[in-house]
PyMOL commands that place a pseudoatom at each C-alpha (Angstrom):
pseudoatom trace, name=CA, resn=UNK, resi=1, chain=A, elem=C, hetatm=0, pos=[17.981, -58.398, 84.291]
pseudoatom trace, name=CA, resn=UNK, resi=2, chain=A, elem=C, hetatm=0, pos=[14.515, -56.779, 84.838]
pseudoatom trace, name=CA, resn=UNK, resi=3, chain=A, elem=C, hetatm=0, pos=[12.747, -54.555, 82.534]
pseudoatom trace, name=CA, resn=UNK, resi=4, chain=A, elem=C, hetatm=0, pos=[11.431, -50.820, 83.748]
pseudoatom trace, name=CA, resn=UNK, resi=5, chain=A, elem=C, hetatm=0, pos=[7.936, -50.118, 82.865]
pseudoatom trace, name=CA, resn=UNK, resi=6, chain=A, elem=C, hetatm=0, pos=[9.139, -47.627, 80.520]
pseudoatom trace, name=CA, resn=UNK, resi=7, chain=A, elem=C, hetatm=0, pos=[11.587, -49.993, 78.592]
pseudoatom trace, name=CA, resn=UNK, resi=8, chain=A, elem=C, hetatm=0, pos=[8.539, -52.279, 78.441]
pseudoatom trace, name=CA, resn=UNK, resi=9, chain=A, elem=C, hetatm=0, pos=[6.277, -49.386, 76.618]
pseudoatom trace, name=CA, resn=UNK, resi=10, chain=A, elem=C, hetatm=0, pos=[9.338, -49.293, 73.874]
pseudoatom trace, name=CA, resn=UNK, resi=11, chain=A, elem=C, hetatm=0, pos=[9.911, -53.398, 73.480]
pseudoatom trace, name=CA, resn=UNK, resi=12, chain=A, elem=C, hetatm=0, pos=[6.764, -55.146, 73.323]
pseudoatom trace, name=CA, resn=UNK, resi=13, chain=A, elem=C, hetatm=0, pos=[5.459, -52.850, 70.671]
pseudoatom trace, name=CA, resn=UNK, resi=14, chain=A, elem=C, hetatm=0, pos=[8.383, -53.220, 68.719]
pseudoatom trace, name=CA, resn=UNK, resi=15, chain=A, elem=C, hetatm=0, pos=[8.562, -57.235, 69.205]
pseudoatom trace, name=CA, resn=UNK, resi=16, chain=A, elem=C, hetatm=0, pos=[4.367, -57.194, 67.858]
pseudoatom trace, name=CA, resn=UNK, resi=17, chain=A, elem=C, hetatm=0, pos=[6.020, -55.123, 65.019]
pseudoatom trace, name=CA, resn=UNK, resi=18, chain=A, elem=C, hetatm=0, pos=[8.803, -57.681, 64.071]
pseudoatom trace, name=CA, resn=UNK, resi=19, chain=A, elem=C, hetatm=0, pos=[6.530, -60.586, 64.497]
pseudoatom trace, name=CA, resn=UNK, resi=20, chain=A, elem=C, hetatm=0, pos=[3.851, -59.135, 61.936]
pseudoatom trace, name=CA, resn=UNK, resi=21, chain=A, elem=C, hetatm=0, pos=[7.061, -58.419, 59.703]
pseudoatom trace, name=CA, resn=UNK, resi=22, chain=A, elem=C, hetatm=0, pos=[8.417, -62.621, 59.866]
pseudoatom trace, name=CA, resn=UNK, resi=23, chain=A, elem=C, hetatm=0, pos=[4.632, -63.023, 59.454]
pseudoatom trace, name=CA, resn=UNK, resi=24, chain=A, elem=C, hetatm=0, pos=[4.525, -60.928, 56.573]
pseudoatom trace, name=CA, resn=UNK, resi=25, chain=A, elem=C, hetatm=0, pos=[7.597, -62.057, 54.575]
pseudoatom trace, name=CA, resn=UNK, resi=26, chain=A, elem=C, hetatm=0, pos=[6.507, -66.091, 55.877]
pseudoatom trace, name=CA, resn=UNK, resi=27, chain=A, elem=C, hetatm=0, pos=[3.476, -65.268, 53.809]
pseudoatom trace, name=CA, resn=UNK, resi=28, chain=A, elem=C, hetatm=0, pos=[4.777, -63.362, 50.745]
pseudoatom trace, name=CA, resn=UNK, resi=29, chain=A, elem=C, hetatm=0, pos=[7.386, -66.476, 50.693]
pseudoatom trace, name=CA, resn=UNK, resi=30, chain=A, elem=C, hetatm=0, pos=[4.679, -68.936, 50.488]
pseudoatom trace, name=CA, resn=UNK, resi=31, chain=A, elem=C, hetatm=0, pos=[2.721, -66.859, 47.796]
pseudoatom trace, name=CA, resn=UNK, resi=32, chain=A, elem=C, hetatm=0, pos=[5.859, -66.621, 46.008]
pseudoatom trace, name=CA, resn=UNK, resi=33, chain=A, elem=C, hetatm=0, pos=[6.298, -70.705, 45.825]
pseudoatom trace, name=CA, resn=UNK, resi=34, chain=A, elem=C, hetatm=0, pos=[2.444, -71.054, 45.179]
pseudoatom trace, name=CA, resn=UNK, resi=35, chain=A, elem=C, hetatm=0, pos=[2.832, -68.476, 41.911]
pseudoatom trace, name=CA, resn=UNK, resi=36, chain=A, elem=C, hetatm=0, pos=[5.992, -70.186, 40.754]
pseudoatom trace, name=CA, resn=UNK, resi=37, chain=A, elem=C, hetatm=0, pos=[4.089, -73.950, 40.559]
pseudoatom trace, name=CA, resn=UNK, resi=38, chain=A, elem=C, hetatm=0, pos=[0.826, -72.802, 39.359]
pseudoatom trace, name=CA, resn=UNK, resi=39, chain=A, elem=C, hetatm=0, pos=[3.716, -70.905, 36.422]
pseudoatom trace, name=CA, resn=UNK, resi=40, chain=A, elem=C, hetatm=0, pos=[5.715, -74.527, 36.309]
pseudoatom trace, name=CA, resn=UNK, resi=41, chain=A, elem=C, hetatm=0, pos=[2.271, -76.625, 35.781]
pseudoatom trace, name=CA, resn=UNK, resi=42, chain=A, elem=C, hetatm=0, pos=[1.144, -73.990, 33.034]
pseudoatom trace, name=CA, resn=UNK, resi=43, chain=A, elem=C, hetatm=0, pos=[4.180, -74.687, 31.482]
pseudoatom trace, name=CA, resn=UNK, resi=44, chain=A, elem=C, hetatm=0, pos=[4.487, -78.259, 31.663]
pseudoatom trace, name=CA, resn=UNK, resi=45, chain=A, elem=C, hetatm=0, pos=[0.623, -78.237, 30.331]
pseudoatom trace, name=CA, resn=UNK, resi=46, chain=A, elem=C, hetatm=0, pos=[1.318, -75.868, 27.696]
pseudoatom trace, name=CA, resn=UNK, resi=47, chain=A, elem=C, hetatm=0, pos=[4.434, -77.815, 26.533]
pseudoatom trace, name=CA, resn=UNK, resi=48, chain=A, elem=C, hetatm=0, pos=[2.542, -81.128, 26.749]
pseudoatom trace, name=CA, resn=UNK, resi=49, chain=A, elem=C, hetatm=0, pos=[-0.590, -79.766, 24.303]
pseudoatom trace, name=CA, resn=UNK, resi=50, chain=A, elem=C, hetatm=0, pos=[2.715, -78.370, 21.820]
pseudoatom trace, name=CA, resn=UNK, resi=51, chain=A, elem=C, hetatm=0, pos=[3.949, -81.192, 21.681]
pseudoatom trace, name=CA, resn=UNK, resi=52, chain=A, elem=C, hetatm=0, pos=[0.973, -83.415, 20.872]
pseudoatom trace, name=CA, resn=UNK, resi=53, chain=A, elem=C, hetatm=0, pos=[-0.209, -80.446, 18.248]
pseudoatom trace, name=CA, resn=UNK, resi=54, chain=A, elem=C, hetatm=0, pos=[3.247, -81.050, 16.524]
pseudoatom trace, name=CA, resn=UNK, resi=55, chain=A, elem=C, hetatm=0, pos=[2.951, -85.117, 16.629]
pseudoatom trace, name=CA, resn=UNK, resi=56, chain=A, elem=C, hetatm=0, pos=[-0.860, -84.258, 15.374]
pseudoatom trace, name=CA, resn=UNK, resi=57, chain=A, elem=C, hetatm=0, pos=[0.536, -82.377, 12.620]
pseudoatom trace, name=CA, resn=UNK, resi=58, chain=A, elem=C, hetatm=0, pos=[3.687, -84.323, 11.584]
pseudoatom trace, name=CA, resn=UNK, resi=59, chain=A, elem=C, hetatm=0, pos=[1.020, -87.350, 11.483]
pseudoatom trace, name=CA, resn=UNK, resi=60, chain=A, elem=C, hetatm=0, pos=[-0.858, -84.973, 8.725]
pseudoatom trace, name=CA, resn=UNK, resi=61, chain=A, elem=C, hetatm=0, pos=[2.201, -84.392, 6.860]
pseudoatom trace, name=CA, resn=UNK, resi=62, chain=A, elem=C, hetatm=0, pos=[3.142, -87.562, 6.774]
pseudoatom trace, name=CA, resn=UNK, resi=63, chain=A, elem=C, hetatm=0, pos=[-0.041, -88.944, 5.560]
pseudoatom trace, name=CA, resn=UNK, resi=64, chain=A, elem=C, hetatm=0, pos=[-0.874, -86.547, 2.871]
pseudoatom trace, name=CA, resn=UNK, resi=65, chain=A, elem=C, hetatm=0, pos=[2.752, -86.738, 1.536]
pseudoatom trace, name=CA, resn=UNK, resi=66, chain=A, elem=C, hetatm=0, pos=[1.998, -90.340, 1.442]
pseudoatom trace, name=CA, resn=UNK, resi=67, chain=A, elem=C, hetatm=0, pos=[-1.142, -90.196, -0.111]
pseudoatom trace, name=CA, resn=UNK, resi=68, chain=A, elem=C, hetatm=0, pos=[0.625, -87.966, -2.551]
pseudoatom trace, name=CA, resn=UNK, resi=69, chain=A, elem=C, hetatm=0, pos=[3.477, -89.897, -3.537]
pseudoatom trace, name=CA, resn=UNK, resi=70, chain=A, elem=C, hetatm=0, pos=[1.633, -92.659, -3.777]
pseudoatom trace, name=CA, resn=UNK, resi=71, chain=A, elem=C, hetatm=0, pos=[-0.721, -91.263, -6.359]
pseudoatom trace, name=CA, resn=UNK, resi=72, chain=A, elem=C, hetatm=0, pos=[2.006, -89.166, -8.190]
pseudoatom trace, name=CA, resn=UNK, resi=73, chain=A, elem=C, hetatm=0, pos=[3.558, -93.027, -8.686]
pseudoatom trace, name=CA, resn=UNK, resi=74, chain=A, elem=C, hetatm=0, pos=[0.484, -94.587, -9.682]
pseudoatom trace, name=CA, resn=UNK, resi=75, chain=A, elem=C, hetatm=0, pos=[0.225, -91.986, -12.436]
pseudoatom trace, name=CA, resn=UNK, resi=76, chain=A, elem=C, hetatm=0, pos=[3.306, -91.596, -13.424]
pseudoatom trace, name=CA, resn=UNK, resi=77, chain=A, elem=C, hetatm=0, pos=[4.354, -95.153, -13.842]
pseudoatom trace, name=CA, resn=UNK, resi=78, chain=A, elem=C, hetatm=0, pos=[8.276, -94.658, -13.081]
pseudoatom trace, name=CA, resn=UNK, resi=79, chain=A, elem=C, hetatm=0, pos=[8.237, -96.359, -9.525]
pseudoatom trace, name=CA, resn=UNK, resi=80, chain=A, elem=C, hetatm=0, pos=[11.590, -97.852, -10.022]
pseudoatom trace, name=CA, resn=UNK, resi=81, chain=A, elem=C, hetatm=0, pos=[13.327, -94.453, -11.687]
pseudoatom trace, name=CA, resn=UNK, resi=82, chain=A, elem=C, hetatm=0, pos=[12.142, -92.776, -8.349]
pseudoatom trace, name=CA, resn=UNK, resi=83, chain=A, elem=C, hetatm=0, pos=[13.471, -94.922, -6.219]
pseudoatom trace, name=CA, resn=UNK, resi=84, chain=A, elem=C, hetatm=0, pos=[16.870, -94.544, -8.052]
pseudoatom trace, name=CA, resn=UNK, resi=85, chain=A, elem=C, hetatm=0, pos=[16.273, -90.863, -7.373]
pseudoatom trace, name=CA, resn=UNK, resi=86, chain=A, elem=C, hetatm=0, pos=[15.862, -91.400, -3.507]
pseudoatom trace, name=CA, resn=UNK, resi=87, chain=A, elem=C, hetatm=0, pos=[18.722, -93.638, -3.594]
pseudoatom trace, name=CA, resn=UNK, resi=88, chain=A, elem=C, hetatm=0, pos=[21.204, -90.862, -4.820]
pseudoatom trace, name=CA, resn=UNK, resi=89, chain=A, elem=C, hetatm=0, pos=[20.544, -87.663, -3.410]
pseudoatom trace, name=CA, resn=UNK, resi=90, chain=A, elem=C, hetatm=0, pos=[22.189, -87.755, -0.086]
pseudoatom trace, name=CA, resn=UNK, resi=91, chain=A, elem=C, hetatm=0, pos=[22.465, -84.525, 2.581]
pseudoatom trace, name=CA, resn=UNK, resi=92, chain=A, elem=C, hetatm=0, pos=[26.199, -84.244, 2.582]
pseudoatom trace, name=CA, resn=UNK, resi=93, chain=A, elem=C, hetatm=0, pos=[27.550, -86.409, -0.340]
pseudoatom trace, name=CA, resn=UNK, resi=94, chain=A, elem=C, hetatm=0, pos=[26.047, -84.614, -2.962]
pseudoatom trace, name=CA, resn=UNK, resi=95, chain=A, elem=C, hetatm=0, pos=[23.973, -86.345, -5.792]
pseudoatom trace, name=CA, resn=UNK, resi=96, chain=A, elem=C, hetatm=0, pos=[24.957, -89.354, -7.608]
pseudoatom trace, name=CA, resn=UNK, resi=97, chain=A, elem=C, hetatm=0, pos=[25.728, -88.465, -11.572]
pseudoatom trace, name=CA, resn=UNK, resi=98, chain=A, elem=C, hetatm=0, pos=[25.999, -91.466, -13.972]
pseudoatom trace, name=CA, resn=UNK, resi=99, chain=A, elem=C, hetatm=0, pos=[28.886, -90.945, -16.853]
pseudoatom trace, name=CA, resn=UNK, resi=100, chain=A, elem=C, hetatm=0, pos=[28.329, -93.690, -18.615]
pseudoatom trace, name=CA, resn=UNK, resi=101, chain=A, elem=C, hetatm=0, pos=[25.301, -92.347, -20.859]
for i in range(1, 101): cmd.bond("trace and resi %d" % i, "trace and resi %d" % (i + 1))
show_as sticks, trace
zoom trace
């Protein structure tokens, strides 16, 4: 099968034309892939510096309720009567009520 010089004019433009198209679409694929992991390592950094910010401030809380309690015992004096109060209020059961009094 042999190609006329006038069937030639029509198909190698059009083959330039498709490969600059597969080149095109090869590229936009690979920018494509490149945006969505520079996205995934944004994310994965941004979820990283959350986390640590909460453990940061959990640590905080913790500590100043502490530092709280532990004064709010030392002035009140009823150490034992709170831990009878920790003791008996429970999420789901409800709080403990003594009758015999």
């Amino acid at each position: 099968m042999s190609l006329k010089g006038i069937e030639l004019q029509i198909a190698i433009p059009k083959t330039f034309d498709a490969g600059k198209i597969a080149e095109q679409k090869h590229q936009q694929t690979q920018l494509n892939l490149d945006h969505a992991n520079s996205l995934m390592e944004r994310q994965a950094l941004k979820g990283k510096e959350t986390v640590l910010e909460s453990e940061e401030a959990a640590k905080a809380a913790a500590d100043g309720h502490r530092q709280e309690h532990n004064q709010g015992e030392l002035q009140n004096g009823d150490h034992q009567q709170n831990e009878e109060e920790k003791k008996t209020i429970h999420p789901y059961k409800g709080a403990f009520v003594d009758f015999t009094g």
